[in-house]
N, C-alpha and C positions, 0 to 999 in steps of 0.2 A: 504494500500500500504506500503510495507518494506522501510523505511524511508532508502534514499541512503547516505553514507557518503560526511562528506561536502566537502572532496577536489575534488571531482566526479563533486561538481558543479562549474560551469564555470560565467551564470550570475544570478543574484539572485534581483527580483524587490519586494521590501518591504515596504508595505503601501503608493505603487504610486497609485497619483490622478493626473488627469488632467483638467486642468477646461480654457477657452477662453475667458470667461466673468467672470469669480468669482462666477457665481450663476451654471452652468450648468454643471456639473464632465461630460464629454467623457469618462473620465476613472474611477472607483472608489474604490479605496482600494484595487490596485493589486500587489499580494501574489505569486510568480514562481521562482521557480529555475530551471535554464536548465542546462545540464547536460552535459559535457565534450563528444564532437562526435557524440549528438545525432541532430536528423534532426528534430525540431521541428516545425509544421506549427500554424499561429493565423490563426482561421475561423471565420468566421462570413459574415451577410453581413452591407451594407454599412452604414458605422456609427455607429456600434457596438463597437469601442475603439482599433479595432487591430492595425491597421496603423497607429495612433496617438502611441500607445504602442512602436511601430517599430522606430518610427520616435525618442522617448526618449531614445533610447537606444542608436541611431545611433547618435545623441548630436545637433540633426535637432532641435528638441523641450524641452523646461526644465519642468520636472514635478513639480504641482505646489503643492506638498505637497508630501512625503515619499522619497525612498532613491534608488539605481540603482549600484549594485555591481559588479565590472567586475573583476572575476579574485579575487576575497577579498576585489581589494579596493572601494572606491566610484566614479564614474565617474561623478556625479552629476556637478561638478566645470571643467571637462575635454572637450576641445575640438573636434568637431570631427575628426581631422587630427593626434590628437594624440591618440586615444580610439585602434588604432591595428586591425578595423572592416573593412572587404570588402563589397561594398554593390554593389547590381544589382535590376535597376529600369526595368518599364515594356518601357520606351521609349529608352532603353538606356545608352542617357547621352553620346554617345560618341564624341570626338574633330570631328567633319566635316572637318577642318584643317591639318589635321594627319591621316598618315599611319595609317592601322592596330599596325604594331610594335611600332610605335611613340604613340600610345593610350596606349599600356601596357607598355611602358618604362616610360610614366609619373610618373603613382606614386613609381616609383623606382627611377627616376633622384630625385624627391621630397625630399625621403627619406635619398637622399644621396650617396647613391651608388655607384659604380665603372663603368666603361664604360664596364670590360669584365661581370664583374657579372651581371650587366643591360641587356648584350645582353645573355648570359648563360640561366637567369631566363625566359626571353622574347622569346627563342626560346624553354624551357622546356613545358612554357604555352602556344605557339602555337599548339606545337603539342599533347599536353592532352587535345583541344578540334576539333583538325585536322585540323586546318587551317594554315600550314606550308606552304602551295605555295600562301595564299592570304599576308603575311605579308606586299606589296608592294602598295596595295589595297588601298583606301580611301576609308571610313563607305559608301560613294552615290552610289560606285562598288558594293554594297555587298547586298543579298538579308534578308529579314527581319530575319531569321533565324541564319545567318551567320554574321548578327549584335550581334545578341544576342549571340553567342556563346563568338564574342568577348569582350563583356560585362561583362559576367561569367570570361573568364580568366583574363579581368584587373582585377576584384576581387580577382581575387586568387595569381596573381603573387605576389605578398610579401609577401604570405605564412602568412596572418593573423589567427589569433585562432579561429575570429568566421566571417562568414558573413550572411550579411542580403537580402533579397532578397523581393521584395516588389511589388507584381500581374505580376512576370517578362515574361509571355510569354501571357499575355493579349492579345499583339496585333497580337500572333501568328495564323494561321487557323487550325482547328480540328486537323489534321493529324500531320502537324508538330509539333505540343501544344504535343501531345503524345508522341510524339519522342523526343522533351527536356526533356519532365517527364524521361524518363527511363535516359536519359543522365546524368543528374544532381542529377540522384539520385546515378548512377556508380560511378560519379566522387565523389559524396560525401562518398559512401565508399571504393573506393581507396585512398583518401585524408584522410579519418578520423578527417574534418575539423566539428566546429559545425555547422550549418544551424539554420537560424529563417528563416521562411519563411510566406508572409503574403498573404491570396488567399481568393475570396468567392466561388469557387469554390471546392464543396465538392468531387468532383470525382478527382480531383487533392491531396486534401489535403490527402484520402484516399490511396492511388495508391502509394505517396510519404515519407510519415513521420514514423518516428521511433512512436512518438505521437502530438498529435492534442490538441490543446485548441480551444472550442469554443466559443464565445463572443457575447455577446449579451446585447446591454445599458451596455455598458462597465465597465460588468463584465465576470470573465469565468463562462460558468455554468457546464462545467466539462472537466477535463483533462486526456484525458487514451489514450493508441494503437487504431488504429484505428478499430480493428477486435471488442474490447470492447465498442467504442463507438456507434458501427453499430448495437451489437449483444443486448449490455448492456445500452441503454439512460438512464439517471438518472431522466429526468423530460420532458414534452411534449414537449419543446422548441428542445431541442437536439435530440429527436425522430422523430420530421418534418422537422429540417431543415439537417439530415444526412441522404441522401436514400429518399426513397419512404416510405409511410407508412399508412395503411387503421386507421384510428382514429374517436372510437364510445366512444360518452360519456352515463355515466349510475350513478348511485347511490350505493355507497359502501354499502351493505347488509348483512358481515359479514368477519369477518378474524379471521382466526388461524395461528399464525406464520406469515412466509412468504406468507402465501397463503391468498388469500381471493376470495369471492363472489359478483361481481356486477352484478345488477339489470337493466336492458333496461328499455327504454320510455316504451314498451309497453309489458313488464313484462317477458322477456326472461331473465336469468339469465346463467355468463359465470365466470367460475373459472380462478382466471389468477395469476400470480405472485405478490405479496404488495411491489410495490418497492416505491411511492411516493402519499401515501394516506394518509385521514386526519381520522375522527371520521367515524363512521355508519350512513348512512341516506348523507352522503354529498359526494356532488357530482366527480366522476373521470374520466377520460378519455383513452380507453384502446387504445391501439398501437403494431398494427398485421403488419410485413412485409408480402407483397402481394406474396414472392417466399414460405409464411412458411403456405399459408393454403391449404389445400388437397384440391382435388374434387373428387366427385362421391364414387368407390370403395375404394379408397384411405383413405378416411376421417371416416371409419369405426369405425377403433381403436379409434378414439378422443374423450377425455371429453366432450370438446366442440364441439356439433354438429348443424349445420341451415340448411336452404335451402336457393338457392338463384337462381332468375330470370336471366338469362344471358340479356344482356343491348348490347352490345357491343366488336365486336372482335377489338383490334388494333397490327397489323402485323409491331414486329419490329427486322426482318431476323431470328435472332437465339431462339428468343423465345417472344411468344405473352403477350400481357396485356388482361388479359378479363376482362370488364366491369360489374357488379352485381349488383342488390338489394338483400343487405342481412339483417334483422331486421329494414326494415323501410329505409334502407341507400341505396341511388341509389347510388353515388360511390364508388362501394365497389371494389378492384382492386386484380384478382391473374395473378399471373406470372406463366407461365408455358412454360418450353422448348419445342420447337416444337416437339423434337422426343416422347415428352409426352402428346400433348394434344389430346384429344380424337377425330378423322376428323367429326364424327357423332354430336356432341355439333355444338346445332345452336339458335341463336338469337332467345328467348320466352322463350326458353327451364327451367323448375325447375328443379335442381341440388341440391342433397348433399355435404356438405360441412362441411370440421372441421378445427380444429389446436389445437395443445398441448397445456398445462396449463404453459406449459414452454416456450412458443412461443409467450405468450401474459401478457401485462406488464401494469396494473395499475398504471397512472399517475395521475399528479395535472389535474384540472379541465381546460379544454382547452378557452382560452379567446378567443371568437370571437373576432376579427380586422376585423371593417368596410371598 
């Protein structure tokens, strides 16, 4: 990656740990710089280190080892009231007590402000998340949605450099959850503000972020665009927990270059990419996205070529999941768009099947979890 210049970066976390007991690190040895206007998400799920991460930045928590740079300087000794950070919880957090506008005029009366400039900024942010005729409203008037918008804009009215934003539409339902994603992602680039954003939800963090960090036993185990981290896994972890993903283990049998040869349980051999393998004879774990493998005429041209039993059709509107055994593996999973799958394919039925050498990625050896 083309090392970015350092005034591009905004916050910089440098050999932060966190630890609650002194024996246990939440967080361990973390290394990020974020980067002036970009939208960055933590992934992970629960207890992986994001939101503890989140929480040191926002001055909620103090790391109990390494260093936290806002802007150049250290924030490590800074308060949160003075750090310049807007944050939006997934409850909220708004005064029950207070108008709508008396919710965003707080942290501007806070701040100091003027009475015209408090209502100038207060009525800019109403209406950049469209809530211009609720300003009269108390948060119990407002529906969960319309909460959170206002949450977003107390964030944003004092015009801080970065905010944080922490599982904030959690407690939203499917539909509307979608409809803040595109919102908050508009506003973040008509604002050109930076974003942390902290989600276990990977169809979120995907849909939203400029890039993604994912975490896991709190560490990242890799940071890229999201198109890279769907396309490109660096290791099993981040291959099963982004997407869907068919995962055969086998025994490394030979490599050239980037390339190499693994060996099946029961002696099938599949050319794939060397992207995180150890010696010959030890064992790896390959990782096939279920839209990249062909069927039937389709799977011709493929290096890699199996058969496999159809198991199972599951209908979901735009495009089905078909169920397989392919090399001994009963859930073997393709995707395929309805206008493409064959009406004739039915449940018994032996199918050819393939995928490119480039469609399939050689990883670390997968740890069964009991």
């Amino acid at each position: 990656m083309v090392e970015k210049q350092t005034n591009d970066v905004l916050v910089s976390f440098r050999g932060v740990q966190k630890s609650y007991d002194g024996e246990n690190l939440i967080v361990k040895d973390l290394n990020l710089d974020i980067r002036k206007g970009e939208f960055l998400t933590l992934l992970g799920p629960s207890g992986s280190g994001k939101t503890t991460s989140l929480m040191m930045l926002a001055g909620f928590e103090t790391p109990t080892a390494g260093e936290i740079l806002l802007a150049g300087r250290s924030i490590n000794n800074v308060p949160p009231h003075k750090r310049d950070i807007g944050m939006v919880f997934q409850n909220y957090a708004l005064f029950p007590h207070m108008t709508v506008a008396e919710n965003l005029a707080f942290p501007l009366s806070v701040r100091g402000l003027s009475k015209t400039d408090i209502s100038e900024r207060v009525k800019r942010a109403l209406s950049m998340v469209q809530l211009d005729s609720f300003r009269n409203r108390y948060p119990g008037q407002l529906s969960g949605g319309q909460q959170q918008r206002v949450a977003l804009a107390r964030a944003l009215v004092f015009e801080p450099q970065l905010v944080l934003m922490d599982e904030p539409l959690g407690a939203l339902d499917k539909q509307l959850r979608e409809h803040m994603q595109m919102e908050i992602k508009h506003l973040h680039k008509r604002l050109g503000v930076t974003v942390v954003y902290v989600t276990h939800d990977q169809g979120e963090a995907l849909t939203m972020s400029d890039r993604v960090a994912v975490f896991h036993q709190g560490e990242i185990q890799q940071i890229a665009s999201p198109r890279t981290l769907y396309e490109e896994p660096k290791n099993t972890f981040v291959a099963n927990f982004i997407g869907e993903n068919n995962r055969i283990s086998g025994r490394l049998f030979s490599r050239t270059g980037d390339r190499c040869v693994v060996e099946l349980a029961r002696g099938e051999k599949v050319e794939a990419l060397a992207v995180n393998v150890g010696q010959t004879g030890e064992p790896v774990t390959l990782s096939i996205r279920p839209e990249r493998v062909l069927l039937n005429g389709s799977s011709e041209a493929c290096t890699n070529r199996f058969s496999g039993r159809v198991e199972e059709f599951i209908y979901l509107g735009d495009h089905v999941r078909v169920r397989l055994e392919v090399c001994g593996k009963a859930n073997f999973f393709v995707k395929q768009p309805i206008a493409e799958l064959d009406p004739a394919l039915a449940v018994g039925d032996v199918v050819p099947l393939g995928w490119q050498v480039e469609h399939v990625r050689a990883l670390d050896p997968l740890l069964e979890t009991v």
